[in-house]
C-alpha positions as CSV (number, residue, x, y, z in Angstrom):
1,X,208.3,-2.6,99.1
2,X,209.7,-0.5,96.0
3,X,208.9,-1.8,92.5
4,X,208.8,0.3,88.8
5,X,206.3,-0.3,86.5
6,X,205.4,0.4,82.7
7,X,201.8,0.8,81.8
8,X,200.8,0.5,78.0
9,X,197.5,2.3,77.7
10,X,195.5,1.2,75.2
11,X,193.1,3.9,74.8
12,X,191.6,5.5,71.8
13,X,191.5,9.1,73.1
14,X,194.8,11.0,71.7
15,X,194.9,12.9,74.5
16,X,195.8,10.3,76.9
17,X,199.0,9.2,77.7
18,X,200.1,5.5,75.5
19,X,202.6,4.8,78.6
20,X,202.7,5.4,82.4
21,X,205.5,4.6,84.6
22,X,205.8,4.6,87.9
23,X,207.7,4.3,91.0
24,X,205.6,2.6,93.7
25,X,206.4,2.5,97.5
26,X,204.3,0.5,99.8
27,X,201.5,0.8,96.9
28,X,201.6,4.3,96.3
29,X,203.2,5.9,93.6
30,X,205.6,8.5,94.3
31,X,207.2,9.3,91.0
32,X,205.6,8.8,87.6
33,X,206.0,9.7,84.2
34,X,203.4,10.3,81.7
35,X,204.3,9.1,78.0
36,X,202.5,10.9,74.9
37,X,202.1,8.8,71.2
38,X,204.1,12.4,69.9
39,X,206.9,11.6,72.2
40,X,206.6,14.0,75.0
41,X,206.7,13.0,78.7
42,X,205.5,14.7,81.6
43,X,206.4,14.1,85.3
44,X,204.8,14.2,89.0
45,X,206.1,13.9,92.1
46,X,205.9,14.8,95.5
47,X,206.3,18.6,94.6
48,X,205.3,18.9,91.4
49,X,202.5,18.4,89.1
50,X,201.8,18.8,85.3
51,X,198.6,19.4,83.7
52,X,196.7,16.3,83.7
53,X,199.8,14.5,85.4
54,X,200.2,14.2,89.4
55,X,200.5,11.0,91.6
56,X,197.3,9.0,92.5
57,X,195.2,9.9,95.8
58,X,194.6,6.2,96.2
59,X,196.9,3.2,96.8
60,X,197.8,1.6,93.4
61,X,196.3,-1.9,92.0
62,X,199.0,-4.0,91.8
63,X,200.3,-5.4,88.6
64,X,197.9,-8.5,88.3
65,X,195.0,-6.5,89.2
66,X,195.9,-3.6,86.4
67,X,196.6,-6.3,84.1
68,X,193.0,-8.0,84.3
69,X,192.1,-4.8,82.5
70,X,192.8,-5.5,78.7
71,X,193.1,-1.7,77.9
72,X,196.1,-2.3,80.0
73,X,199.5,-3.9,79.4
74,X,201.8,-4.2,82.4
75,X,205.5,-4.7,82.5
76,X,207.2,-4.4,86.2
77,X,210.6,-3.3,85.3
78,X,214.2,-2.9,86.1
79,X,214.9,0.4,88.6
80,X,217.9,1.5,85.6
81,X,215.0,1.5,83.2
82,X,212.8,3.7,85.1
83,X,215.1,6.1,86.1
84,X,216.5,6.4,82.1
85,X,212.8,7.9,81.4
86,X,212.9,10.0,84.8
87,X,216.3,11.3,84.2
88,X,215.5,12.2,80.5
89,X,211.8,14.1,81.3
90,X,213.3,16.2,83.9
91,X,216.4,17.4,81.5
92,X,213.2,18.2,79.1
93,X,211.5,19.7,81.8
């Protein structure tokens, strides 16, 4: 199973990321993008990592399970959406 997803994170630290997305296969995330409140992005994959940025180690919560967590604010989206912010960090990259 492939879905997308778009994480608000509503932390106070302004060195975290305000939005993660992801691309998740058979609950493990093998793409994501890491959205900062000054507008940069950074990406992982399977080759590549970026500071602070790189896929998890563990199978990811699903969407109702991140959700319970009101720092959180989950969104599964459309695969067009996803790959928009892909396309547009790695031509920044």
């Amino acid at each position: 199973m492939s879905y997308f997803l778009r994480v608000r994170w509503l932390s106070e630290d302004p060195d975290d990321p305000v939005v993660l997305w992801s691309h998740v296969v058979d609950g493990w995330e093998i793409r994501k993008v890491d959205e900062f409140a000054d507008g940069h992005l950074v990406w992982a994959d399977g080759g590549h990592e970026s500071g602070s940025t790189r896929l998890g180690s563990a199978p990811v919560p699903s969407p109702e399970e991140i959700a319970d967590d009101p720092q959180f604010a989950v969104d599964i989206i459309d695969e067009p959406d996803f790959e928009f912010v892909w396309r547009k960090t790695r031509a920044d990259a």
